[in-house]
C-alpha positions in Angstrom: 25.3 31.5 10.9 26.2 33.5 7.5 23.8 34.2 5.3 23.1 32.0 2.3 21.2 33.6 -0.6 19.2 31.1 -2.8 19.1 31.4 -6.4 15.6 32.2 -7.9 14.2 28.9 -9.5 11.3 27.5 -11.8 7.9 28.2 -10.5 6.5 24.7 -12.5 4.6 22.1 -10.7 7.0 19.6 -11.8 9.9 21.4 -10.1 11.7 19.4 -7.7 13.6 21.5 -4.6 16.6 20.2 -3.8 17.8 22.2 -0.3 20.6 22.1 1.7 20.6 21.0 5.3 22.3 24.6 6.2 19.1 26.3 4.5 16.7 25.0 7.1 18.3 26.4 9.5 19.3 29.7 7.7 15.1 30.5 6.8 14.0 29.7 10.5 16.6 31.6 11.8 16.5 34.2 9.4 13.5 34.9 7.2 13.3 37.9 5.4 9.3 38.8 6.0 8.6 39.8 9.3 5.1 41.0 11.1 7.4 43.3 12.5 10.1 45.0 10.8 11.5 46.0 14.1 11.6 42.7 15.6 14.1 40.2 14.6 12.9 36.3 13.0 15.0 34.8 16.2 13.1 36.7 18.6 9.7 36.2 16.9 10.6 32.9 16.9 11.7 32.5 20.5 8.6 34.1 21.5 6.4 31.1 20.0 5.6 28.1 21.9 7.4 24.9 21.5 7.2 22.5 18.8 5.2 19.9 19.0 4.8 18.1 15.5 6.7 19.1 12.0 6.3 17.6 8.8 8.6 18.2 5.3 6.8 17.6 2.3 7.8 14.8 -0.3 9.2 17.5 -2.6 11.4 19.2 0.5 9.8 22.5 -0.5 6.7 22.8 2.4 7.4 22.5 6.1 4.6 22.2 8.3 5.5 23.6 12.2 2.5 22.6 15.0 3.3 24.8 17.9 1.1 24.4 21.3 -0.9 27.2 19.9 -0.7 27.7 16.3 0.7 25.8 12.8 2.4 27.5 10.4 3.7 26.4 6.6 6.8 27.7 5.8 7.8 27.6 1.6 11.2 26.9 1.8 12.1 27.8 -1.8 10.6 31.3 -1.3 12.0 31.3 1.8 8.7 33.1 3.1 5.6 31.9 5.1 2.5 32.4 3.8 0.3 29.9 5.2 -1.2 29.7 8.8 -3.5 26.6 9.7 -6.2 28.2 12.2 -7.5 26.6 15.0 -10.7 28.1 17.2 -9.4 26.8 20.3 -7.1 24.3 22.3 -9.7 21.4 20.9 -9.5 22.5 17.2 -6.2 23.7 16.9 -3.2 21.4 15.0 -1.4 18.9 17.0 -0.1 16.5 14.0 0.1 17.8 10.4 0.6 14.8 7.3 1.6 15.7 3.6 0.4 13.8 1.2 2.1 11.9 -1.2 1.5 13.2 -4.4 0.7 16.8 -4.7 0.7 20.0 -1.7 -2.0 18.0 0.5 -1.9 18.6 4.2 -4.0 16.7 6.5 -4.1 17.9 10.0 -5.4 16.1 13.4 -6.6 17.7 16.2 -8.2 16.6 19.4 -11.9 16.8 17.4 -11.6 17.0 13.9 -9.4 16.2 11.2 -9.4 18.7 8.0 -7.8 18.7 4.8 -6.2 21.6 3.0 -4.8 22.2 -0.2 -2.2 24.5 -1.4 -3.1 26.4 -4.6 -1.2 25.9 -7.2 -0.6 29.3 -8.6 1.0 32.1 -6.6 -1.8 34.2 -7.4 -4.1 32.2 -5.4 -1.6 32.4 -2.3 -3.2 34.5 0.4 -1.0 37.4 2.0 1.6 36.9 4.6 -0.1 36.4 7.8 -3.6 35.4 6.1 -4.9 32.2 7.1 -5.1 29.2 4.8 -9.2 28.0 4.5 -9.2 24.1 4.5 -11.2 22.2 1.6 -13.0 19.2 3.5 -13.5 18.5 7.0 -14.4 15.4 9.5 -15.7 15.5 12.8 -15.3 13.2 15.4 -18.2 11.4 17.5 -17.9 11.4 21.3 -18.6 7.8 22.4 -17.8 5.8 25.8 -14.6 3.9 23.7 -13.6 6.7 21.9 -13.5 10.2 22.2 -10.8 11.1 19.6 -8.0 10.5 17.0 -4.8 8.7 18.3 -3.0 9.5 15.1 -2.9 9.8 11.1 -0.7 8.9 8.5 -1.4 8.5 4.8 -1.5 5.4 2.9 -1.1 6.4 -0.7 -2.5 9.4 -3.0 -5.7 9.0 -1.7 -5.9 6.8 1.2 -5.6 7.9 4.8 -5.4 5.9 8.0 -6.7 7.3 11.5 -5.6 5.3 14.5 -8.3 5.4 17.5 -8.1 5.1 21.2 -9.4 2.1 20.7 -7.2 0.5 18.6 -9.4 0.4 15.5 -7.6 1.5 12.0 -9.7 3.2 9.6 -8.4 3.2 6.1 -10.4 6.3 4.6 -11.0 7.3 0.5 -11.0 11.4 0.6 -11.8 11.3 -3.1 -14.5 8.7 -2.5 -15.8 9.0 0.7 -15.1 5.1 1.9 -14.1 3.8 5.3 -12.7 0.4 6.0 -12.3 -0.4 9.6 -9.3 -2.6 11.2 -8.6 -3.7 14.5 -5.8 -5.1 16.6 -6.2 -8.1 18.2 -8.1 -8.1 21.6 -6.2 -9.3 24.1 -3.1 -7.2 22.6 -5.3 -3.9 22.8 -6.0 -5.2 26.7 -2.4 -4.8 27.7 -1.2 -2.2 25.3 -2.1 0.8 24.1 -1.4 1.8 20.4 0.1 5.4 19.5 0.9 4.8 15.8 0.9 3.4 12.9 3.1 3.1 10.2 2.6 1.1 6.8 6.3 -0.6 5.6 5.0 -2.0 2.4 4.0 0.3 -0.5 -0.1 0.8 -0.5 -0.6 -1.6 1.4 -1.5 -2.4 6.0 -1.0 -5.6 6.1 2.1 -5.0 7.6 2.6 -2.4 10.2 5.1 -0.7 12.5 3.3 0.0 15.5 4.6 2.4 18.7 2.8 1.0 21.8 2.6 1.5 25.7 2.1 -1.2 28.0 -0.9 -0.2 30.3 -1.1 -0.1 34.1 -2.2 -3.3 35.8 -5.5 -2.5 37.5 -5.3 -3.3 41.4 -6.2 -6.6 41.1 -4.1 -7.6 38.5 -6.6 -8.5 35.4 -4.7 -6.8 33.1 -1.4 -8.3 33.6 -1.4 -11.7 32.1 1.5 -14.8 33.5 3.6 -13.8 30.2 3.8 -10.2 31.2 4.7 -10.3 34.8 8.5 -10.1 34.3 8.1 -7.1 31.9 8.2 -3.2 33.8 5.2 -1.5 33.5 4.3 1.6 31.8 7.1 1.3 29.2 7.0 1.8 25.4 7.6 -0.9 22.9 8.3 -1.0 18.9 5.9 -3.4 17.3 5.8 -5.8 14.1 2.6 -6.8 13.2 1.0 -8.4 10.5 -2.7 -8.7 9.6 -4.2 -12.3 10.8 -7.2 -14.3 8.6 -9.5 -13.8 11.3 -13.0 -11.7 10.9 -14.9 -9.5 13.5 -18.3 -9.1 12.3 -19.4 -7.4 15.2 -19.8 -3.6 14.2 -21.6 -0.8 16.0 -22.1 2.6 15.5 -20.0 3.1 18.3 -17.2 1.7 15.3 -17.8 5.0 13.3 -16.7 8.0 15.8 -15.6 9.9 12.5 -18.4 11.9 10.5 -17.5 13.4 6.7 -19.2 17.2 6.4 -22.5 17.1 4.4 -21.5 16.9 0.9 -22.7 20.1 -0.3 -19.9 22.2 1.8 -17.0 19.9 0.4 -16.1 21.8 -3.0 -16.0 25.4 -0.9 -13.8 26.6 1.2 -17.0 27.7 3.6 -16.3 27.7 7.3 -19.1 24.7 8.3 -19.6 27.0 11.7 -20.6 30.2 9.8 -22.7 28.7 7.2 -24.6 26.8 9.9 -26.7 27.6 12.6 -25.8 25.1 15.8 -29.1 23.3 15.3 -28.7 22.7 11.7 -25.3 21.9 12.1 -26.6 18.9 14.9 -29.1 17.4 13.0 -26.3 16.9 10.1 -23.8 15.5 12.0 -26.9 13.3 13.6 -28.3 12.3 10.5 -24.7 11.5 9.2 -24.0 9.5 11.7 -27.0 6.8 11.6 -26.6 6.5 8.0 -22.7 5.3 8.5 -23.7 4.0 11.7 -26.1 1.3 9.4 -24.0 1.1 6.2 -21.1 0.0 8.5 -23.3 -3.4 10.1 -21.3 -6.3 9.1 -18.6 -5.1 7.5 -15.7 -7.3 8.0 -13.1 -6.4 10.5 -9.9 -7.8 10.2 -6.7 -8.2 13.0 -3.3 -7.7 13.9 -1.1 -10.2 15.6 2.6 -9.0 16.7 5.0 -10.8 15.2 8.6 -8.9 16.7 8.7 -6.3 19.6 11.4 -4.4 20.8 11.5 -3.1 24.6 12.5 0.6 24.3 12.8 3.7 27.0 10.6 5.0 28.8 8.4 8.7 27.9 8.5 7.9 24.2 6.8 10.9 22.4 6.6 10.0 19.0 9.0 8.0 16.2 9.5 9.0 12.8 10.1 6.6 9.7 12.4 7.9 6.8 10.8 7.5 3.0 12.8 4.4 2.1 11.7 2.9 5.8 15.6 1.6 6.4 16.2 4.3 9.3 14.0 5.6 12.6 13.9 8.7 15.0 12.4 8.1 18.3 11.6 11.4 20.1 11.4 11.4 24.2 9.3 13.5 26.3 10.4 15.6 28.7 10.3 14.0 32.4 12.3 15.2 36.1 15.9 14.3 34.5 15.5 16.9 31.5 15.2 15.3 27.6 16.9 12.9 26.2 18.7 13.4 23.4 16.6 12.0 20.0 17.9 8.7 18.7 18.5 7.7 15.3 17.6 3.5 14.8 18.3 1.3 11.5 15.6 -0.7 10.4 16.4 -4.1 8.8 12.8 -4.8 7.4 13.6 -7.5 4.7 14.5 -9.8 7.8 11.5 -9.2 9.3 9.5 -12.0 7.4 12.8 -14.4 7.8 13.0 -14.7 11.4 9.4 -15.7 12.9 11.0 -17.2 16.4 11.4 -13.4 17.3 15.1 -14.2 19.0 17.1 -11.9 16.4 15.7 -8.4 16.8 15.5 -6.4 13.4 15.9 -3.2 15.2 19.0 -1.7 15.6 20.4 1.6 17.5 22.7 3.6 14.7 23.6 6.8 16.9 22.3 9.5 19.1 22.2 12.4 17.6 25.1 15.1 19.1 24.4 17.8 21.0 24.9 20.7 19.0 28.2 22.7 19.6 27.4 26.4 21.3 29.7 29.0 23.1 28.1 29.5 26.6 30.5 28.9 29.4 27.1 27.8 31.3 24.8 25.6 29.8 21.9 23.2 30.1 20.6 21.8 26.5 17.4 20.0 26.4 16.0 18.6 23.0 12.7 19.4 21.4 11.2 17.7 18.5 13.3 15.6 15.6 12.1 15.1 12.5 13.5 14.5 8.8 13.3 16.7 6.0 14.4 17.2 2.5 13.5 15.5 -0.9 15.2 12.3 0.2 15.2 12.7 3.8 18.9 12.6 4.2 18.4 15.9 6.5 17.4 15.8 10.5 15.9 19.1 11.6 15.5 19.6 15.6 14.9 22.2 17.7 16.9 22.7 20.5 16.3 24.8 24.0 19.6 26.3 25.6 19.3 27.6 29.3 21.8 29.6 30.8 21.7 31.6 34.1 23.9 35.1 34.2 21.8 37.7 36.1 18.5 36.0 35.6 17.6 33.0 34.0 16.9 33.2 30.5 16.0 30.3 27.7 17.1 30.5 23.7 15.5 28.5 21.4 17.5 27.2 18.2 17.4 25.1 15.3 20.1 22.7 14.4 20.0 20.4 11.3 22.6 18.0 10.0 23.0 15.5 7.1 23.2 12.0 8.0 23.5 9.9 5.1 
């Protein structure tokens, strides 16, 4: 690919970037800092682990990479990256990263913690290349018999978060105020399905939801499987239109708060919780946290979700990702025995969601897959990685793509292929 130089541009907050698709591809390819001068961006970059989760901030300046062992922030529009999100091991480390809305706000999710980090806003406060970025507030997840960690995040507004359990239970958190309202789905739904995510299609609001769920095993004597289900396959992965019902779950536990805030007086540093406490200070904390939610949260009103439209999809569904405007879909696939399949791009016809309540006319729709990039090996296998959108208006797909070839010994390149779609 050639090389495309960017023109130097305004270093204001209220700047908006504006890239082109090809300059995804040309920074990941080809940035200009290296660790190593002597080693090349595309083999630094084949030398990291796979992709599992990337993000592009609202602006289309920030893109957040989650590899299998370590997240990185690349600044587009400096076309450097100066940011690495640290993890202490494989349960701390970044598996799903979420901007915020307004402002350089990432919120990361790992398997027991969730922390928030901000990106200062002048470049003197950037820390060197290859520094790592310290995180300004942190939440820890409580262990319990129904839930042992985060299913997924996704943010609601400017200040509002939501964090999807194993359970099924939605809570809608205040970072600026501390607050956390709890939702659930409805029972019997969370009995035969399990819920991946979440995503809000109305603005700053969950009463309406997008929801990506699995259909659970029947146990061997059949309880789970109810006489509506029997014709459906097992195992399979559904799209989901719910809406929030009038009913009210009073019944709250402490087992209904798994998610502890850090004691208040570390919040405005950028302290590492670990160093500044000793392991028996930090458990009494967390413990003394955790009854005082644990009581606050006694009859707080729960309400549910009841699905309104479902749409039977493939099987080994990773992950789907909503455009800005909510009118188009990616769905991701896992890898299984028959390779990867390709990522799809799906229209979303939301207005007719609330027109058809009979369920018969399905307001999903399949646009295209995307194409399999166009290479020059005579021998080739091409498997997909992960999809995602990016730019200011999300008219860009970015995916990483794996091309195995066999000559004298097998060998696997790793590239990155973007495209406009709209």
């Amino acid at each position: 690919m050639s090389t495309i130089e960017l023109e130097s541009q305004s270093r204001d907050r209220n700047h908006i970037y504006k890239p082109d698709f090809r300059e995804y591809v040309h920074y990941l390819r080809n940035m200009q800092q290296h660790e190593n001068e002597t080693l090349s961006f595309e083999s630094r970059f084949n030398r990291l682990d796979p992709i599992v989760h990337m993000r592009c901030s609202p602006d289309g300046r920030w893109l957040a990479v989650c590899h299998f062992s370590t997240c990185r922030v690349y600044d587009l529009e400096l076309k450097t990256c100066l940011y690495f999100i640290p993890g202490n091991n494989y349960d701390t480390l970044a598996e799903h990263v979420e901007w915020a809305l307004n402002g350089p706000i990432i919120l990361t999710r790992s398997k027991k913690e969730l922390k928030l980090w901000r990106i200062p806003e002048s470049s003197v406060d950037y820390p060197k290349y290859g520094e790592f970025l310290k995180y300004e507030r942190r939440y820890i997840f409580q262990r319990t018999e129904v839930s042992d960690n985060c299913k997924y995040i996704k943010w609601l507004n400017e200040r509002d978060f939501l964090l999807l359990r194993n359970d099924g239970a939605i809570h809608q958190v205040d970072f600026m105020a501390g607050t956390n309202n709890i939702i659930k789905f409805n029972r019997e739904l969370m009995r035969i399905y399990q819920i991946s995510q979440v995503y809000p299609i109305a603005a700053n609001s969950i009463d309406k939801m997008l929801c990506l769920a699995t259909k659970k095993m029947p146990a061997y004597d059949g309880s789970i499987v109810s006489a509506d289900h029997v014709a459906e396959s097992d195992g399979v992965d559904y799209l989901f239109y719910v809406e929030k019902s009038i009913g009210v779950d009073t019944d709250i536990t402490s087992r209904d708060n798994p998610m502890v805030p850090c004691p208040r007086w570390t919040r405005g540093t950028f302290k590492n919780l670990h160093s500044a406490l000793s392991f028996k200070q930090l458990y009494h904390t967390v413990f003394r946290s955790r009854r005082k939610l644990a009581v606050d949260a006694i009859g707080y009103p729960v309400q549910e979700y009841e699905i309104k439209h479902r749409k039977l999809l493939r099987r080994n569904v990773q992950n789907i990702k909503l455009c800005r405007d909510h009118k188009f879909m990616i769905i991701n696939y896992a890898e299984n025995e028959l390779g990867t399949t390709a990522p799809e791009l799906w229209s979303l016809e939301i207005d007719n969601f609330d027109r058809d309540k009979s369920g018969t006319a399905s307001p999903f729709g399949t646009v295209k897959e995307l194409p399999l990039p166009n290479y020059s090996f005579e021998i080739t296998n091409q498997r997909w990685g992960e999809a995602s959108f990016a730019g200011q208006y999300h008219d860009i797909i970015v995916c990483e793509v794996f091309d195995s070839f066999s000559l004298t010994e097998p060998k696997v390149h790793r590239h990155w292929k973007s495209q406009t779609w709209r």
